[in-house]
Gaussian input, Z-matrix of N, CA and C with variables (Angstrom, degrees):
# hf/3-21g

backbone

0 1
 N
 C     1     B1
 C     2     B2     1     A1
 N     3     B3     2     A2     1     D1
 C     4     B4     3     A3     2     D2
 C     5     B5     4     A4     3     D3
 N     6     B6     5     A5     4     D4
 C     7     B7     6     A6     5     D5
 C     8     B8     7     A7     6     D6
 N     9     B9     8     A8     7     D7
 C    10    B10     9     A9     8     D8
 C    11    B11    10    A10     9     D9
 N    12    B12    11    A11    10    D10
 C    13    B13    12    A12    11    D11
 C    14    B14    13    A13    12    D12
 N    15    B15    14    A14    13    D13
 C    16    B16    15    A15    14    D14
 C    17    B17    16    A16    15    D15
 N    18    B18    17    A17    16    D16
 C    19    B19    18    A18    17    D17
 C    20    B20    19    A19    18    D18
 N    21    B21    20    A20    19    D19
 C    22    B22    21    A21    20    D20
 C    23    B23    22    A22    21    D21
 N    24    B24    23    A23    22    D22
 C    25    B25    24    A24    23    D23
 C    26    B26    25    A25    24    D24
 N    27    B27    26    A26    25    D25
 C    28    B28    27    A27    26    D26
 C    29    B29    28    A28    27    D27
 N    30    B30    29    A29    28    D28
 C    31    B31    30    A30    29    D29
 C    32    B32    31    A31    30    D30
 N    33    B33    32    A32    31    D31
 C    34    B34    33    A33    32    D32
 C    35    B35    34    A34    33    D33
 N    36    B36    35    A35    34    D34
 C    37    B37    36    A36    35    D35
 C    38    B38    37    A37    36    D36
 N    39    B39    38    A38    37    D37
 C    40    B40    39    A39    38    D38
 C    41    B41    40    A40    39    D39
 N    42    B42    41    A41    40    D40
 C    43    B43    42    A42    41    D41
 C    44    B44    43    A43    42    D42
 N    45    B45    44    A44    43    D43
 C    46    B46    45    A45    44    D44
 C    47    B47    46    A46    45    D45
 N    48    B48    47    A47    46    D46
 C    49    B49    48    A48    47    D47
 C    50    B50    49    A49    48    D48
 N    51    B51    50    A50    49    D49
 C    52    B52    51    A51    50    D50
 C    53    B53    52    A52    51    D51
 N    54    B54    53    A53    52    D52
 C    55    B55    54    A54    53    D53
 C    56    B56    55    A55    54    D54
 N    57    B57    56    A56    55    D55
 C    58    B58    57    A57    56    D56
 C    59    B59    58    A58    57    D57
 N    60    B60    59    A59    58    D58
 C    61    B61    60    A60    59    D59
 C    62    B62    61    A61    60    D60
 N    63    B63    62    A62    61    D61
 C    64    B64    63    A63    62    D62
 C    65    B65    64    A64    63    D63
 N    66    B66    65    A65    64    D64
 C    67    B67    66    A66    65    D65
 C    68    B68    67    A67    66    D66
 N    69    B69    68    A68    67    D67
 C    70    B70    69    A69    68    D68
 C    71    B71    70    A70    69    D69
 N    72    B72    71    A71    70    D70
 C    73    B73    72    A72    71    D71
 C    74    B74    73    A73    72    D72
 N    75    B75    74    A74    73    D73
 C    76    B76    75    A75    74    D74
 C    77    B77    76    A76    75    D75
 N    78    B78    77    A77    76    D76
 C    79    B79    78    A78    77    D77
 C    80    B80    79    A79    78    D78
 N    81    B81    80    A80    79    D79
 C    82    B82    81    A81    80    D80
 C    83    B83    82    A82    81    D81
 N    84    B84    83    A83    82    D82
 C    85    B85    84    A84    83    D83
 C    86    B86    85    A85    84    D84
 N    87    B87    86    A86    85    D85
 C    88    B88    87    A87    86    D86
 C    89    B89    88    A88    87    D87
 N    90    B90    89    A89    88    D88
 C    91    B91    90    A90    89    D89
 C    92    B92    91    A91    90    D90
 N    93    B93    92    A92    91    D91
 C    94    B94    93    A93    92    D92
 C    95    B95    94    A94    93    D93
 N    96    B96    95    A95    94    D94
 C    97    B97    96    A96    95    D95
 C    98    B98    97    A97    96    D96
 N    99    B99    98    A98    97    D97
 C   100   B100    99    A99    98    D98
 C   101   B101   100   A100    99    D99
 N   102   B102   101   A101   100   D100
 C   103   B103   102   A102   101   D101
 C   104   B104   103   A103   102   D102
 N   105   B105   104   A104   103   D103
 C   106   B106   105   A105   104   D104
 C   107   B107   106   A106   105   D105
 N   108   B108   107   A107   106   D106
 C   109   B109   108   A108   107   D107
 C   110   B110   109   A109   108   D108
 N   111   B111   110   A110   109   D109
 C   112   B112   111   A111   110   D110
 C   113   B113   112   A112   111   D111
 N   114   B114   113   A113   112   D112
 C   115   B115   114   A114   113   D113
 C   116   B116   115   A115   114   D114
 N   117   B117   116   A116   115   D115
 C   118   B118   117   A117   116   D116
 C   119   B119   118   A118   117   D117
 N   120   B120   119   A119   118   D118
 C   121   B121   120   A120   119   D119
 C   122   B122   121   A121   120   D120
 N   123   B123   122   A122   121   D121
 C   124   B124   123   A123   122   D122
 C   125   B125   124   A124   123   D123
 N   126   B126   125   A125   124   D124
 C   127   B127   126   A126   125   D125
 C   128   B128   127   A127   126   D126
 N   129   B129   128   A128   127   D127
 C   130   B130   129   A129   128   D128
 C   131   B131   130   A130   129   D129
 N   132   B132   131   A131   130   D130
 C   133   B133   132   A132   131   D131
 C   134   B134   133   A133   132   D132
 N   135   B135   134   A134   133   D133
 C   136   B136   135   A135   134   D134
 C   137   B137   136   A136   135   D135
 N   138   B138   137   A137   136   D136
 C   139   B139   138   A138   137   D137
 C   140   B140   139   A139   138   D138
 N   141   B141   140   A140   139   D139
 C   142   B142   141   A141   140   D140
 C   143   B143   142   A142   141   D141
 N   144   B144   143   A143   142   D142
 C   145   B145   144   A144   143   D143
 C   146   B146   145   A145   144   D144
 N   147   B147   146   A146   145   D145
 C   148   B148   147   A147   146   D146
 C   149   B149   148   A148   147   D147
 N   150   B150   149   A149   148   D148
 C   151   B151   150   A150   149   D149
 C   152   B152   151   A151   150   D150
 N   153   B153   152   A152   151   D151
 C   154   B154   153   A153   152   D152
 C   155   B155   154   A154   153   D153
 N   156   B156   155   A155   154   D154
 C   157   B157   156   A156   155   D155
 C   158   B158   157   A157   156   D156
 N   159   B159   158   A158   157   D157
 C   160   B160   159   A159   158   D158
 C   161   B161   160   A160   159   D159
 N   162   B162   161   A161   160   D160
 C   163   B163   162   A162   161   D161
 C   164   B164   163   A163   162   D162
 N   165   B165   164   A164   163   D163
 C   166   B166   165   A165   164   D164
 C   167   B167   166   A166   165   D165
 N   168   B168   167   A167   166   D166
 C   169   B169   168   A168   167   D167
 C   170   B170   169   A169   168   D168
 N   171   B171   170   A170   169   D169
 C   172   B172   171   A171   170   D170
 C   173   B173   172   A172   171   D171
 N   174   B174   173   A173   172   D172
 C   175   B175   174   A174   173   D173
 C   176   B176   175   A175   174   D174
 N   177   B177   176   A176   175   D175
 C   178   B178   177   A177   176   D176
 C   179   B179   178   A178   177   D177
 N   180   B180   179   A179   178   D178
 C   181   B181   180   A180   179   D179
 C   182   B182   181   A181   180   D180
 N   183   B183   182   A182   181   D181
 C   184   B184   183   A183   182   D182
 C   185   B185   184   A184   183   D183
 N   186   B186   185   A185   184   D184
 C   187   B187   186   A186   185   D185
 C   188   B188   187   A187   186   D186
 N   189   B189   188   A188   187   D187
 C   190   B190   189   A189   188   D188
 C   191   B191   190   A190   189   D189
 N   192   B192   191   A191   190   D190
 C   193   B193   192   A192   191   D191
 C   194   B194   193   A193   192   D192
 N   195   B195   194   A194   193   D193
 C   196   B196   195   A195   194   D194
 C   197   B197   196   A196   195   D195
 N   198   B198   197   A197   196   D196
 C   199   B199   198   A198   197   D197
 C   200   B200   199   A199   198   D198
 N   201   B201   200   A200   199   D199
 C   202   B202   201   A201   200   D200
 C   203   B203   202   A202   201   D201
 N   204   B204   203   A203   202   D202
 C   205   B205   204   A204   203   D203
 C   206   B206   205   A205   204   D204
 N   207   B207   206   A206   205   D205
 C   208   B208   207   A207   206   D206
 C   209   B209   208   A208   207   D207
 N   210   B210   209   A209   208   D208
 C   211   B211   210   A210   209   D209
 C   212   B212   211   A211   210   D210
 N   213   B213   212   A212   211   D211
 C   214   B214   213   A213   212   D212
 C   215   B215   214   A214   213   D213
 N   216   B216   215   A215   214   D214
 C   217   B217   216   A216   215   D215
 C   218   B218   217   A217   216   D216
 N   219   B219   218   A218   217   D217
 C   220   B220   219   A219   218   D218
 C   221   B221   220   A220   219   D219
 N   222   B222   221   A221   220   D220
 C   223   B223   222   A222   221   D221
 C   224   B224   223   A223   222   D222
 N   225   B225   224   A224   223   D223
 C   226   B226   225   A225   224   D224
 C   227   B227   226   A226   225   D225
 N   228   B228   227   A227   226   D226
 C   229   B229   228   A228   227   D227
 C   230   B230   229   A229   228   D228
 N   231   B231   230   A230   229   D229
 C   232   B232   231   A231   230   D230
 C   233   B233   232   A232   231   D231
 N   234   B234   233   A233   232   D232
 C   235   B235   234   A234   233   D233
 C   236   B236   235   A235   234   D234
 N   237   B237   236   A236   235   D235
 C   238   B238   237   A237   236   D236
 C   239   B239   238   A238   237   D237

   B1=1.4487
   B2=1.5222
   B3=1.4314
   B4=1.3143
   B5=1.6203
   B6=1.5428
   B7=1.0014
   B8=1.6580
   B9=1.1125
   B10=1.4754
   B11=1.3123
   B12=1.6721
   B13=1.0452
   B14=2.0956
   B15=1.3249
   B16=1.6522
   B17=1.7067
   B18=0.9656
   B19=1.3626
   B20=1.7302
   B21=1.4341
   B22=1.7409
   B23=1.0513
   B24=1.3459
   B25=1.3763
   B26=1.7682
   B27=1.6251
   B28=1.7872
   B29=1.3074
   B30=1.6919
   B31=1.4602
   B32=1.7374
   B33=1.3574
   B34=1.8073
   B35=1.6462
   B36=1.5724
   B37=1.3127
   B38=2.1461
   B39=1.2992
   B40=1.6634
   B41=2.0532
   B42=1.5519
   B43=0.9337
   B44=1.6407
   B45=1.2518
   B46=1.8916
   B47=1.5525
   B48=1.6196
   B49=1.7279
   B50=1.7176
   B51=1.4980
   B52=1.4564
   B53=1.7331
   B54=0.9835
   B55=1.2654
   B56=1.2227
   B57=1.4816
   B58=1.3208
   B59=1.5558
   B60=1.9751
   B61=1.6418
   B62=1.5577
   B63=1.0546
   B64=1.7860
   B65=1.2326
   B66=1.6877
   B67=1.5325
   B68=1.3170
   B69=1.5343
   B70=1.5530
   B71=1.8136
   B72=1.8822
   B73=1.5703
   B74=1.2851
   B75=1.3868
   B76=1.4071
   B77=1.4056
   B78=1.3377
   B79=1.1393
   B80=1.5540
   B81=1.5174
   B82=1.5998
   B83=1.6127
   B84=1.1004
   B85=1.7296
   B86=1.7587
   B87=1.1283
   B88=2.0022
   B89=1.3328
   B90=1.1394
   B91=1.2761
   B92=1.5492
   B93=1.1396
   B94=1.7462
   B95=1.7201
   B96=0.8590
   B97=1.7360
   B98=1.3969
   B99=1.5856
   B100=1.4210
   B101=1.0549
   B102=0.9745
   B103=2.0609
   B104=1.5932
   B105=1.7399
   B106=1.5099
   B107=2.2490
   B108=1.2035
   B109=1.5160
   B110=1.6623
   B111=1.3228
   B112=1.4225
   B113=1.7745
   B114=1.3536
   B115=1.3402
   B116=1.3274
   B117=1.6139
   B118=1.3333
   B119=1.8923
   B120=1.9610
   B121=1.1108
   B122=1.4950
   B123=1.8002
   B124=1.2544
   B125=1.7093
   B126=1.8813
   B127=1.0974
   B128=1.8221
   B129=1.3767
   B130=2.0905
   B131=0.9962
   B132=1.7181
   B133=1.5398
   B134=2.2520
   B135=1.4479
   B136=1.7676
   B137=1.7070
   B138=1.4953
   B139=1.4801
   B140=1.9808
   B141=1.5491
   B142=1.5451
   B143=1.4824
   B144=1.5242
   B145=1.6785
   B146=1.7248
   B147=0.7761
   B148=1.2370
   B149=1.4996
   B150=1.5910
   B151=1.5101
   B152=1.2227
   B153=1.8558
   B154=1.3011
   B155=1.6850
   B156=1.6150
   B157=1.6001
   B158=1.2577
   B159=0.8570
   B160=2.2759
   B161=1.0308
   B162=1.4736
   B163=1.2369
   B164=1.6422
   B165=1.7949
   B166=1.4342
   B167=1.6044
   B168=1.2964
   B169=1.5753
   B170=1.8909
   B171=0.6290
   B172=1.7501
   B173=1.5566
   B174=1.4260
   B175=1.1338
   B176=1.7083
   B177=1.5623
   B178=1.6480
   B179=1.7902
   B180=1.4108
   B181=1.9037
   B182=1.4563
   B183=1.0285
   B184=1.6917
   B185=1.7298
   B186=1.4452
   B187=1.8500
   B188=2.0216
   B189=1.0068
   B190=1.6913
   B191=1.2037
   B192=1.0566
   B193=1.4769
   B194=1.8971
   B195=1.2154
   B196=1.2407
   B197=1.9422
   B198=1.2525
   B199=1.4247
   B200=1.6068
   B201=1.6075
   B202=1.7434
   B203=1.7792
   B204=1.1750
   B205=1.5674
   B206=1.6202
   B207=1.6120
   B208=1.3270
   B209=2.0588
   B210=1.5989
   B211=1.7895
   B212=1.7594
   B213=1.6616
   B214=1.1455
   B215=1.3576
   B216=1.5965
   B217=1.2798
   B218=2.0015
   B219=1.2758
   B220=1.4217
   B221=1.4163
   B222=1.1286
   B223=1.6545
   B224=1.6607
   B225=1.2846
   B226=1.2545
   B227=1.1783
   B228=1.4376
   B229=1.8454
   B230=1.2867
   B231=1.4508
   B232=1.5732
   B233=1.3766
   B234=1.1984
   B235=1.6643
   B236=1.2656
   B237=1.5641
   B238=1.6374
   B239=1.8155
   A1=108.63
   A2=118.34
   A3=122.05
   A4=108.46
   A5=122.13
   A6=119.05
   A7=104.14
   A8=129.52
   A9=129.93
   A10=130.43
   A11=104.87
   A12=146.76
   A13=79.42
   A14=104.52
   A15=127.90
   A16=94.87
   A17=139.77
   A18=132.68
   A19=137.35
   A20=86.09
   A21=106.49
   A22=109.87
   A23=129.55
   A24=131.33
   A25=114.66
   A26=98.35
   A27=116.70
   A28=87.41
   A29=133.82
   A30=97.07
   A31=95.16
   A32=107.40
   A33=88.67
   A34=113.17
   A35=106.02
   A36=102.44
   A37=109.81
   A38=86.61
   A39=101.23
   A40=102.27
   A41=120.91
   A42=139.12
   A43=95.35
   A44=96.86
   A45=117.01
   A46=113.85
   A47=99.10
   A48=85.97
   A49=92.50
   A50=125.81
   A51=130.19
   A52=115.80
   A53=144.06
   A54=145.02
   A55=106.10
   A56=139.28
   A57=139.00
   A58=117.33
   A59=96.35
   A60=84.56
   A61=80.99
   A62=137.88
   A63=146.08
   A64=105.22
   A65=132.15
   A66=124.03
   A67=130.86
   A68=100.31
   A69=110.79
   A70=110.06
   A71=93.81
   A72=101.11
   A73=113.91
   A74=78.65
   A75=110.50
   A76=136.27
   A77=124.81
   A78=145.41
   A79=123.99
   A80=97.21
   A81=109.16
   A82=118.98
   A83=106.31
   A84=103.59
   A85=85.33
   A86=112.08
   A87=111.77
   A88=117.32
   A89=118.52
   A90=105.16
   A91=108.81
   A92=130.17
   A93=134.88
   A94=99.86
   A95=119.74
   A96=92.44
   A97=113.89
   A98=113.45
   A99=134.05
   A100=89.60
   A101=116.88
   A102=134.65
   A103=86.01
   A104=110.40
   A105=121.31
   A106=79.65
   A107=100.54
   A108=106.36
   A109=87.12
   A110=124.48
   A111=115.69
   A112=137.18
   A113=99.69
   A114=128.85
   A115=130.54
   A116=106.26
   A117=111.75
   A118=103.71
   A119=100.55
   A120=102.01
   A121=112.71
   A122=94.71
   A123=118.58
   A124=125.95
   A125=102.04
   A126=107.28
   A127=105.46
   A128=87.75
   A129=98.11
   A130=120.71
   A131=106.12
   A132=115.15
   A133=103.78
   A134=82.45
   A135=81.92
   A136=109.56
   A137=118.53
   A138=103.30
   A139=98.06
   A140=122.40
   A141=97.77
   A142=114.21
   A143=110.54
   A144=111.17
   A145=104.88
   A146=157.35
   A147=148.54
   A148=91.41
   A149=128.36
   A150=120.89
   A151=134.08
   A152=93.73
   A153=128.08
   A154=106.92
   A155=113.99
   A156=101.66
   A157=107.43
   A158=136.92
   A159=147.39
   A160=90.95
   A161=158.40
   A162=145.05
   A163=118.78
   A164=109.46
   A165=101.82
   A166=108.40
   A167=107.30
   A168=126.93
   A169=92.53
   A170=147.35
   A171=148.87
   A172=102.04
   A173=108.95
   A174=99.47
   A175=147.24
   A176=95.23
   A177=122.64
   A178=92.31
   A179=100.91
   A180=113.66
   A181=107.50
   A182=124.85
   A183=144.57
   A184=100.20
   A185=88.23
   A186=102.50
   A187=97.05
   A188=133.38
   A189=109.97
   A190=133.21
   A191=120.18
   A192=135.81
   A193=113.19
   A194=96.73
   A195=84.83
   A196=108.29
   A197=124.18
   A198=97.72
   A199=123.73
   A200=111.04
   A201=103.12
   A202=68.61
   A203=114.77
   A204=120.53
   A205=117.02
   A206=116.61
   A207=124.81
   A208=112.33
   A209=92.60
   A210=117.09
   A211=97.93
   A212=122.33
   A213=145.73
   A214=82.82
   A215=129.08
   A216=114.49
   A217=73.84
   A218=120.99
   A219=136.11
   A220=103.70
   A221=92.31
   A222=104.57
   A223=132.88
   A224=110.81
   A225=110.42
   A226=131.44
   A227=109.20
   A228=107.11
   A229=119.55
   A230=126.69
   A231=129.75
   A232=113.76
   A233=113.03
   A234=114.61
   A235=94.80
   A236=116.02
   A237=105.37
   A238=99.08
   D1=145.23
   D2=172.76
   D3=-45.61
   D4=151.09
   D5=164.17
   D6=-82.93
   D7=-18.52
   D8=164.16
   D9=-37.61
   D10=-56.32
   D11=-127.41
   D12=-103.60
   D13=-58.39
   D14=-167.86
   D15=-68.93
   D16=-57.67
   D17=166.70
   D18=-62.19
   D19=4.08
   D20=168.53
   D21=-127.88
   D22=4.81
   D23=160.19
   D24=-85.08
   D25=-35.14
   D26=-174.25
   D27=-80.80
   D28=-27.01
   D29=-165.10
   D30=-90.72
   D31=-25.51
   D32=-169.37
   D33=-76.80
   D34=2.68
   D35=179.80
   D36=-93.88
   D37=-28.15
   D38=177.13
   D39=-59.42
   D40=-42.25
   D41=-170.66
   D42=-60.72
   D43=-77.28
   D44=173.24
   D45=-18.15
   D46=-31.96
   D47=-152.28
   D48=-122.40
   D49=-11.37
   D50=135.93
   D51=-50.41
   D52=-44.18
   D53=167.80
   D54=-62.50
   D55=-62.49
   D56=173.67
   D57=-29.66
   D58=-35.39
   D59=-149.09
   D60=-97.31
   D61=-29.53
   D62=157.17
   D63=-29.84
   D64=-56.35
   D65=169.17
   D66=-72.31
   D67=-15.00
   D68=179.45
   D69=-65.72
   D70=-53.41
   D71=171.61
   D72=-17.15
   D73=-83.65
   D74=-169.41
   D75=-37.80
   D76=-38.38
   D77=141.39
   D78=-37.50
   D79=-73.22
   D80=175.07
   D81=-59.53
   D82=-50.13
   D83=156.30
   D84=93.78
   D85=28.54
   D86=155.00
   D87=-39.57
   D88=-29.24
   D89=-168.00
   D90=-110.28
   D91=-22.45
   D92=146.80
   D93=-45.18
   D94=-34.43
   D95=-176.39
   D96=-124.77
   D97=146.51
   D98=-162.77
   D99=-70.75
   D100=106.78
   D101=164.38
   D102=-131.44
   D103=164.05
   D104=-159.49
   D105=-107.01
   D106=170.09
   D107=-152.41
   D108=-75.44
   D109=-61.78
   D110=172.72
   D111=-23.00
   D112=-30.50
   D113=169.57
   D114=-59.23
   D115=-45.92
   D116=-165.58
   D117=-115.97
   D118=18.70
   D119=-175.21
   D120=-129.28
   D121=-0.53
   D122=155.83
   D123=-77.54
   D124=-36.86
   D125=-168.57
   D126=-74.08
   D127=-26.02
   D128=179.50
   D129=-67.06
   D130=-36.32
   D131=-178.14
   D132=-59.06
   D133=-46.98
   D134=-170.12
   D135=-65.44
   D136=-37.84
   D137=176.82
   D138=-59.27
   D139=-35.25
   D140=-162.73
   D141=-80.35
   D142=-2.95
   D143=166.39
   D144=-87.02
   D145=35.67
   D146=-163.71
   D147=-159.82
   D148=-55.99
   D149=156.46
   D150=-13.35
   D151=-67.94
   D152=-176.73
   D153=-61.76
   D154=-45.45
   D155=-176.29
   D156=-84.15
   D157=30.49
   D158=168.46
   D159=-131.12
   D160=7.03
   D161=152.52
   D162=-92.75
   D163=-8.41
   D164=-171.43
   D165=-107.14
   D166=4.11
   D167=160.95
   D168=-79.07
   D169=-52.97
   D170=-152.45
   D171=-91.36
   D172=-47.59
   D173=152.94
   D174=-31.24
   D175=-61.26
   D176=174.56
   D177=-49.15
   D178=-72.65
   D179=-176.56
   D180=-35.92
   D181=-39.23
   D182=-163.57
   D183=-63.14
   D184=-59.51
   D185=-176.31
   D186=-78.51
   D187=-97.89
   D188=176.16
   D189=-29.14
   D190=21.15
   D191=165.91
   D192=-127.17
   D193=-26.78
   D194=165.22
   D195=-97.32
   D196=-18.48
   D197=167.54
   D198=-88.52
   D199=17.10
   D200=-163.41
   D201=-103.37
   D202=-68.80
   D203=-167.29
   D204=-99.05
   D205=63.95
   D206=175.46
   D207=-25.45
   D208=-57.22
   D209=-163.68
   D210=-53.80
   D211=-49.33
   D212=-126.76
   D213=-93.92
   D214=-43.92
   D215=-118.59
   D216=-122.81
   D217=-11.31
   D218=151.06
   D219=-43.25
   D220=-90.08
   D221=176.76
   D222=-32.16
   D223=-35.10
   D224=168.26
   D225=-98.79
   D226=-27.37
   D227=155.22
   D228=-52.79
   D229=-37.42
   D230=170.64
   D231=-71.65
   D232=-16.68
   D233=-171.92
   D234=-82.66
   D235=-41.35
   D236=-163.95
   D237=-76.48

């Protein structure tokens, strides 16, 4: 795979999984309640391992999609 190609895939996936953990907050409301800092950095750590293992299936898809449709798969990493 391009190294081009591989470093715009890591960044829109790095993006992907910063937004995730931004809606997760947000939702869960960690930071509205007095939990001690270890706590609510434990509970983040476990949504970003569980993120992370549904992201390495998308991953795999990420790379066979970029070698069936190189042009396609251009196009939509820049789109997003």
């Amino acid at each position: 795979m391009d190294s081009k190609m591989e470093q715009m895939m890591d960044e829109y996936l790095d993006k992907k999984e910063q937004e995730a953990l931004l809606a997760y907050r947000k939702r869960v409301g960690l930071d509205r309640i007095k939990l001690p800092k270890d706590i609510i950095e434990t509970v983040e750590g476990a949504f970003l391992i569980g993120y992370q293992a549904g992201s390495i299936d998308g991953a795999e898809e990420m790379k066979n999609l970029s070698k069936v449709d190189p042009v396609g798969f251009y196009n939509w990493i820049r789109s997003e």
